[in-house]
N, C-alpha and C positions, 0 to 999 in steps of 0.2 A: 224708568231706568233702562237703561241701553245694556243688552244682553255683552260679558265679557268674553270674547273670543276663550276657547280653549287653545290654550298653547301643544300645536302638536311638535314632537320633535323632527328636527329635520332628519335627510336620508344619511347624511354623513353621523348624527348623533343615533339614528336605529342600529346602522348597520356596524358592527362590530367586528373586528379582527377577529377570522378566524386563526386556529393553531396552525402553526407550521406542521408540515407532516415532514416526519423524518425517517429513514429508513436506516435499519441496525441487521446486521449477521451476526448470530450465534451457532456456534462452533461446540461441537459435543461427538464425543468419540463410542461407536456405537462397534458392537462385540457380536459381529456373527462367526455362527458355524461354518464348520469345514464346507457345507452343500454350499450353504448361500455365498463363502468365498468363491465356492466355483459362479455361480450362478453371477452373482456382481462383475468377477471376471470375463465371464463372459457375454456379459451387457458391453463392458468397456470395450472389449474385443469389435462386438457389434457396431456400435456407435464411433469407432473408429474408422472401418470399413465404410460407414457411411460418408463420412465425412472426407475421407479423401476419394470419393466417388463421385462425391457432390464440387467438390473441388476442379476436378479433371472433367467434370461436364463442363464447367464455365470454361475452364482451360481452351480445349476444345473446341465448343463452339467459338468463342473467340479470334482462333487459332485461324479456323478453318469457313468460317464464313463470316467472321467479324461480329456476329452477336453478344448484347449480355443477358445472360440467363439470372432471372432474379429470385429473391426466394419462393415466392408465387407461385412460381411456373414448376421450381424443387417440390413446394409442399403438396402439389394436385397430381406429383407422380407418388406419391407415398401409397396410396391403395394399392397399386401399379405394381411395387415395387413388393409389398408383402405376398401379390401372387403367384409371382417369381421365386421369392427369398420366404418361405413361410417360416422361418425361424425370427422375421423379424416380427411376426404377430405374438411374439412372448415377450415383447416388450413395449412398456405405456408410448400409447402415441405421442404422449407430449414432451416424452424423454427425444423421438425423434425428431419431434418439430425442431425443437432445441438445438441439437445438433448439425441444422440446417441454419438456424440463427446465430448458429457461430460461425458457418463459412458464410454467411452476410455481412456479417461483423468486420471479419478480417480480411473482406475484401474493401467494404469501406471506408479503414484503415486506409489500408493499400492505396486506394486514389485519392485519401486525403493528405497522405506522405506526398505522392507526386506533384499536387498540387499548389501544396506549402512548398514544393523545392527541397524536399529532405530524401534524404534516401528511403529509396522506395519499400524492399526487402518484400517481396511478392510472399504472399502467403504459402508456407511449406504443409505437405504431405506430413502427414502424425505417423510416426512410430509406436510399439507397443507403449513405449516408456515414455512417450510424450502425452501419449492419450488417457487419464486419472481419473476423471471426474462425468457422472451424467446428472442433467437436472429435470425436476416433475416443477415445471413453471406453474402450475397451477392446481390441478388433482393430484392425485394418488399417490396422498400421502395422510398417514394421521397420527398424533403421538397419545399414546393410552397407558398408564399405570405401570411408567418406565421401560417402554418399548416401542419403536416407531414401525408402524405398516407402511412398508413398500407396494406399490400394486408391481404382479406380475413377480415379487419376490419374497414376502413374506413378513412375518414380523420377526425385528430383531434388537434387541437388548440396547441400551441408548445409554449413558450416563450423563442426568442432567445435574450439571452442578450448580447452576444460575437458574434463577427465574426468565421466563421468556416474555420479555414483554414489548406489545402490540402484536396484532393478525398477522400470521404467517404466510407468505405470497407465495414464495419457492422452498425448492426444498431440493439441495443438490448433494451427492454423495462423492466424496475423496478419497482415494489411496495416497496416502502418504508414506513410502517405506515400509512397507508392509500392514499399517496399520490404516483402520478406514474410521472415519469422520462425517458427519452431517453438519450443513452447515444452511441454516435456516434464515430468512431472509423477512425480515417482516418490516411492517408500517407502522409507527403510532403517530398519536400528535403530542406536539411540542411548543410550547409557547413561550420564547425567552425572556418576555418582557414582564412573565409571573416570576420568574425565578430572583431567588435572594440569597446574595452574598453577605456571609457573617462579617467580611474585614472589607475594607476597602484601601488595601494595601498593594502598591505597584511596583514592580521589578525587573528588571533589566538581564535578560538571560544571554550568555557565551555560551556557544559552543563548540568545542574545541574536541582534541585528540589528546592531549595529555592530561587533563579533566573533560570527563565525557560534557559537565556546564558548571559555571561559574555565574551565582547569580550576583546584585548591584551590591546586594546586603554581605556581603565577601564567604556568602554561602559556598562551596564546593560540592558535586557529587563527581564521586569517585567514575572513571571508565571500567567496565571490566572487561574491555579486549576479550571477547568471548571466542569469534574468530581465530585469533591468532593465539590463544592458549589452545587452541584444538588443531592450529595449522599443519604441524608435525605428523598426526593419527590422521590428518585428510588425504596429505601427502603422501603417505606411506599407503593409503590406502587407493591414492591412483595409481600407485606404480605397481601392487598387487593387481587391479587391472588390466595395466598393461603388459603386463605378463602372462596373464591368461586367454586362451582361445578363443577369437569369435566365437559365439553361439554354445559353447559350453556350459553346464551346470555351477562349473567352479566358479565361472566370469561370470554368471548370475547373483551367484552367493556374496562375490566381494563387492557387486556394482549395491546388493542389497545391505551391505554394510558401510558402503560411503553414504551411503543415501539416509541411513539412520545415526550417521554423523552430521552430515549437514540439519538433519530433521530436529537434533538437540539442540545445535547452536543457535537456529529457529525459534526453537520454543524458546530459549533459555532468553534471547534477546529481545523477542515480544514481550515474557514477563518482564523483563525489567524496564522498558517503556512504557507499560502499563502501568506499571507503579509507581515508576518517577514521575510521569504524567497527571495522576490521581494525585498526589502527594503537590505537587505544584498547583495545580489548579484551585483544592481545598484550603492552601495556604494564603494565595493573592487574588486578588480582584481585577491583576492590569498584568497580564505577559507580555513582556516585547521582546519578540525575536528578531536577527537581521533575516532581510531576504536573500536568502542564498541560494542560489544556482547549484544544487550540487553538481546535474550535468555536465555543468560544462567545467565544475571544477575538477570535476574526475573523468573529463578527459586527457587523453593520451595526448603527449611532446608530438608536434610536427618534428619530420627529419629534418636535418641541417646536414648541410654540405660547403665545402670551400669553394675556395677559386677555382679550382680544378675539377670543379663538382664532385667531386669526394664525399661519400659522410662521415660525417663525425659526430664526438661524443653530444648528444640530446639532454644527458638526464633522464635518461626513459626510465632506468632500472631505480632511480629514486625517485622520479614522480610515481613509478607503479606502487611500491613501499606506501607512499603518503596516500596514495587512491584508495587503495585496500582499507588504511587502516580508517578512512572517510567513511567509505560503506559501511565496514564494520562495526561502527557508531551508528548508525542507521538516526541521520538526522532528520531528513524530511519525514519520516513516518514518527519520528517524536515530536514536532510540529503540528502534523497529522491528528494524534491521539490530543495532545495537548488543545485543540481546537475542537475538535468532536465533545471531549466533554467537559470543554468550558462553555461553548451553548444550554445545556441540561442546568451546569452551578449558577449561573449567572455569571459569570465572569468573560472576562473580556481576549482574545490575543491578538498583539500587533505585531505589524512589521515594519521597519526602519531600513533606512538605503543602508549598507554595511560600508561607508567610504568612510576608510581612516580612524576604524572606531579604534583599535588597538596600537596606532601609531600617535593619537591626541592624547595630551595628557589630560587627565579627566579634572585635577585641581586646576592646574591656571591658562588650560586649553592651546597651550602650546606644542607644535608638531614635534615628537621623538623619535627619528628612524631608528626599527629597530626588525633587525633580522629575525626570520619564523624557529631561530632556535636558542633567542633569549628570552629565557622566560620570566624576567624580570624588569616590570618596569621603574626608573629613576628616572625624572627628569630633572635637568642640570640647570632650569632656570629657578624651580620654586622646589626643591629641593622633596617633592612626593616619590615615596617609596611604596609599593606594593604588589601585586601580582599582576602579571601582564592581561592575564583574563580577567581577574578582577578589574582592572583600570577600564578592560573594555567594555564590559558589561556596565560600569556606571554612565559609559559615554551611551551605551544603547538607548539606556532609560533617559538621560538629558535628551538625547535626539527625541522620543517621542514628546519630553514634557514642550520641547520648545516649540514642537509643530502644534500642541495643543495649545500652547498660552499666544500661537500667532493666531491662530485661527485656521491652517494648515489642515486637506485632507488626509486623514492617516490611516494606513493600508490594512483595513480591519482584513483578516483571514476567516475564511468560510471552509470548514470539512469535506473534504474530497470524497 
């Protein structure tokens, strides 16, 4: 009898998908003392000073003999520099590296604007108030029994209200308005092709500024203009600014109460993205969003001029009105979240060209022009009545099912 081969498996059957690794920040508000306020402060002080140091060397050499100084050549004066500067030996080296990796950063920014043909906006000198945050890219840091170790600062009180989950890489410290923050940057793996969606139901999302979205199923969620209910107390509260003296205590005091107005509207709008984003995701197995450009929709009217080269009226002061209250919806970061964690549920989110979704009628697919302050759609061949955002949102969802049922690439969205 003739020996049976053992069947081995081939390289493509051994070898197995690894997980995706994905990377998540967690955000936790940590409660130092008066000392260590000073001490944090005066890290950021530090670390400021570096960095437009490091700035005006490239400047410089540049300038003056046509060099580029790279971070390299930055990071091998740092010994150099602490025996000069020995106060900067009270702080982790790698908070300095850092600091150095962000003027590399925002210079190769800088030549990849020039390159694209965009405007360039050469990297600016940091002021106190621009400069918030320093990071330990890799040491010195550890969190224990509700308090995180700073090296070179100490331990300070943390409020963890989420589980942290995957290895923590970085670890960077924020002043927001008075108040400081940790914001922890970690790895896990992620495997989307484990995960299971309870429903496999698909939905067609608008969104809009008079309902923040209108989904296919003639769902509505409410906007809450969070902006513009606080616009009044923002206002009042630059013109208290501008009423007070450079450099003063009092122009301190009020710049630190715009700042923890703006700091509400913040949180108050992340929460509610977060939530409407969970709640969506949990619900459907199919999002389709259109692809929008916010950029360029909230950009600013070009001038107009006559014959006489004259200007005249743009629209500038009602496209500004509709720009605002655009941001103020904060759509592509509800896209954003909506994406992030529909990879985790298994769930899916697309995107669709936006041409004429809320001008076709979505019953018998006939065009109904219709101006951006009717908000009512009728059409006067098949006699469909409904909400203009609703009508739009069923055409989103037809637009993906038809590029599905052709066979059509369709614009899956990946987490920024």
């Amino acid at each position: 009898m003739s020996k049976e081969k053992k069947q081995t498996p081939s390289k493509k059957t051994r070898k197995q998908k690894s997980p995706r690794l994905r990377n998540k920040a967690f955000k936790f508000r940590i409660y130092p003392t008066e000392k260590q306020v000073g001490k944090l402060e005066w890290t950021l002080r530090r670390c400021k000073e570096l960095y437009n140091a490091a700035l005006q060397e490239r400047r410089d050499a540049y300038t003056m003999c046509g060099l580029s100084v790279s971070y390299y050549t930055q990071n091998k004066q740092l010994p150099e520099i602490k025996e000069i500067r020995e106060e900067y030996r009270a702080i982790h080296s790698q908070v300095l590296q850092d600091v150095l990796t962000r003027v590399d950063k925002a210079m190769d920014h800088f030549f990849r604007r020039v390159t694209n043909g965009e405007k360039p906006g050469y990297p600016r000198f940091k002021s106190g108030d621009r400069y918030d945050s320093f990071t330990y890219t890799q040491s010195g840091f550890e969190i224990i029994n509700g308090k995180v170790n700073l090296s070179k600062i100490g331990w300070i009180k943390i409020k963890l209200h989420r589980e942290i989950v995957g290895s923590i890489k970085t670890c960077t410290i924020e002043r927001e308005a008075g108040q400081w923050y940790v914001v922890l940057s970690t790895e896990y793996a992620c495997d989307p092709s484990m995960a299971f969606h309870p429903t496999t139901k698909e939905t067609g999302v608008d969104l809009g500024i008079h309902s923040f979205a209108a989904l296919s199923d003639g769902t509505f969620i409410e906007n809450p203009r969070l902006y513009r209910n606080e616009e009044e107390k923002i206002q009042a509260a630059h013109r208290k600014i501008a009423r007070r003296k450079r450099g003063s205590h009092r122009r301190n005091r009020a710049k630190q109460e715009l700042a923890r107005l703006y700091r509400n509207v913040r949180n108050k709008r992340r929460d509610f993205l977060h939530k409407q984003s969970r709640k969506l995701v949990n619900e459907h197995a199919v999002l389709v969003f259109e692809d929008l450009h916010v950029d360029n929709m909230t950009r600013r009217p070009q001038p107009k001029r006559d014959e006489n080269r004259t200007y005249v009226p743009n629209g500038a002061a009602a496209k500004g009105g509709l720009n605002k209250s655009i941001l103020d919806a904060g759509w592509s970061a509800f896209v954003a979240l909506c994406t992030s964690k529909a990879e985790e549920a298994g769930c899916t989110v697309v995107k669709v060209a936006p041409h004429d979704t809320s001008q076709v009628c979505s019953a018998c697919g006939c065009v109904v022009k219709k101006d951006l302050r009717v908000r009512w759609h009728s059409c006067p061949h098949c006699g469909c009545q409904l909400d203009r955002d609703h009508n739009a949102a069923i055409n989103i969802l037809a637009c993906y099912q038809k590029q599905k049922l052709n066979g059509q690439e369709v614009s899956h969205s990946s987490p920024t």
